[in-house]
PLY file of the C-alpha trace (Angstrom):
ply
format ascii 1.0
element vertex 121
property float x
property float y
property float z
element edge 120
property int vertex1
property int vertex2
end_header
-22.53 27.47 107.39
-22.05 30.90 105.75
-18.98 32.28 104.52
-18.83 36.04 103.46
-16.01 37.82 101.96
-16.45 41.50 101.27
-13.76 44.34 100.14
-13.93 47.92 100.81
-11.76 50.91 100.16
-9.83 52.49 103.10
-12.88 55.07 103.06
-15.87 52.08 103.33
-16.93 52.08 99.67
-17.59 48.42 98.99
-16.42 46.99 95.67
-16.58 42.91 95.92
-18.80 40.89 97.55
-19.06 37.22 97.78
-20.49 34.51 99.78
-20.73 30.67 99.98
-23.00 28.55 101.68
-21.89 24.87 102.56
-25.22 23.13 102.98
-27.04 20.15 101.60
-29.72 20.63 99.09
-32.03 18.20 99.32
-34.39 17.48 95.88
-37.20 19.43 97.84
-35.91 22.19 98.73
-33.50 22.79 95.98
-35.52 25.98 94.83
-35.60 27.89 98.05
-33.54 29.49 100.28
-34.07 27.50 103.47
-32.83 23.96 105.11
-35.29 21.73 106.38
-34.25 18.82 108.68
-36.73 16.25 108.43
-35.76 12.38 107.15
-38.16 12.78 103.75
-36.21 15.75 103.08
-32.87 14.24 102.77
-33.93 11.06 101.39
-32.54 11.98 98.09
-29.62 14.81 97.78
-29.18 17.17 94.61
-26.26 18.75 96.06
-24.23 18.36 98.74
-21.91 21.36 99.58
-21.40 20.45 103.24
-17.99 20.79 105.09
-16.36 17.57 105.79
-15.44 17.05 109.59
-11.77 16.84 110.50
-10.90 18.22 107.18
-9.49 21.46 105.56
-11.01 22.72 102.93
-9.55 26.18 100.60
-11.90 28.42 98.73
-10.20 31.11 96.45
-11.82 34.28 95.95
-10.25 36.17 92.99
-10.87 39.95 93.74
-11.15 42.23 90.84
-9.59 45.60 92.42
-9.52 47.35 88.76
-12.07 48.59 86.62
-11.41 48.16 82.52
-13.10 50.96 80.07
-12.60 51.79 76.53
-10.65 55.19 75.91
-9.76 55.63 72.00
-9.90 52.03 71.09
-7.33 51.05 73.60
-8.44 49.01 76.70
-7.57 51.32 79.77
-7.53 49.63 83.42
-8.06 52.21 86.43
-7.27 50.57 90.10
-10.28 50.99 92.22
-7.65 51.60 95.22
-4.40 50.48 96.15
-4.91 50.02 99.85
-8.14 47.87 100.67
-9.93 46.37 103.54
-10.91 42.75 102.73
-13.36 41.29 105.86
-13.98 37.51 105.60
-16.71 36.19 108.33
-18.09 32.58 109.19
-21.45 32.23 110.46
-23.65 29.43 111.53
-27.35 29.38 110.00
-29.30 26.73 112.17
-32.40 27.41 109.73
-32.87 29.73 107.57
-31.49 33.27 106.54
-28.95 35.27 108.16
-30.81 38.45 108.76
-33.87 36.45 110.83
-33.69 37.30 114.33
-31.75 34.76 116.68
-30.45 32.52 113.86
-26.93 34.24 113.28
-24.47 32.20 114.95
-20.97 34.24 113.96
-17.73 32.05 114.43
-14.74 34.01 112.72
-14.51 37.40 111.18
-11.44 38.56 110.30
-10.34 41.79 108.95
-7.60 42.40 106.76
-5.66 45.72 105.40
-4.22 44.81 101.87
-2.00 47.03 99.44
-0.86 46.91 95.93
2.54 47.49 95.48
3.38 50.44 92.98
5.83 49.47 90.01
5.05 46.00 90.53
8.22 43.77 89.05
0 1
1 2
2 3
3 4
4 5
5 6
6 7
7 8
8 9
9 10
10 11
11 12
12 13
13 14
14 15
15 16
16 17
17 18
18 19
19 20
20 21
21 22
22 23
23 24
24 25
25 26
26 27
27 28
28 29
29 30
30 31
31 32
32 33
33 34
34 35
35 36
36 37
37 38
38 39
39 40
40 41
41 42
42 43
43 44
44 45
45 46
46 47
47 48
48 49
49 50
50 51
51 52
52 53
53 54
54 55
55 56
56 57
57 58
58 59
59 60
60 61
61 62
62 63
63 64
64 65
65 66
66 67
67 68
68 69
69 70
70 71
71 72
72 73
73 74
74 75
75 76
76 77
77 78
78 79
79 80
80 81
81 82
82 83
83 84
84 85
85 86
86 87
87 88
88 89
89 90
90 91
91 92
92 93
93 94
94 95
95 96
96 97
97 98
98 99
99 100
100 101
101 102
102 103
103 104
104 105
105 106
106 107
107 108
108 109
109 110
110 111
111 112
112 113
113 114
114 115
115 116
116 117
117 118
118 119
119 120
């Protein structure tokens, strides 16, 4: 399972991407990038990042949506934009990566306009 959050300007200019996989990494294969499935693989577990059935589970994505820079000694912050896109999407990876052919299994993508209030109180 594959969870992707991106954010984008109102004109497609991408600032933040993140992504989490919920998988476990058995002592094997905890140097690559794909799952295997046999028994001798999951004999012993380094990591175990799975989702739990019948359970929620939060993640929190903190999304920087200003830049900081140094203008006479005084730390300036410009906002990257005040209205953003933010497009969160679920996918199922049976084996694998996302981008091999037949493997993305896409659940939920959601799309969501987002705005920073001016004079904020």
């Amino acid at each position: 399972m594959v969870l992707d959050v991106t954010a984008k300007t109102t004109d497609g200019k991408e600032f933040y991407r993140n992504q989490v996989i919920y998988m476990p990494t058995p002592q094997q294969m905890g140097r690559g990038d794909k799952m295997g499935r046999g028994p001798y693989e999951k004999s012993g577990m380094i990591h175990d990042s799975s989702l739990p059935p019948l359970r929620t589970t939060q993640e929190k994505f903190e999304i920087p949506v200003y830049v900081e820079s140094t203008k006479d000694g005084k730390t300036v912050r410009t906002i990257i934009a005040n209205d953003f896109v933010v497009d969160v999407e679920i996918s199922y990876l049976p084996y694998g990566k996302k981008e091999d052919p037949g493997n993305n299994q896409k659940w939920v993508s959601i799309s969501k306009k987002l705005s920073i209030e001016k004079g904020g109180k």
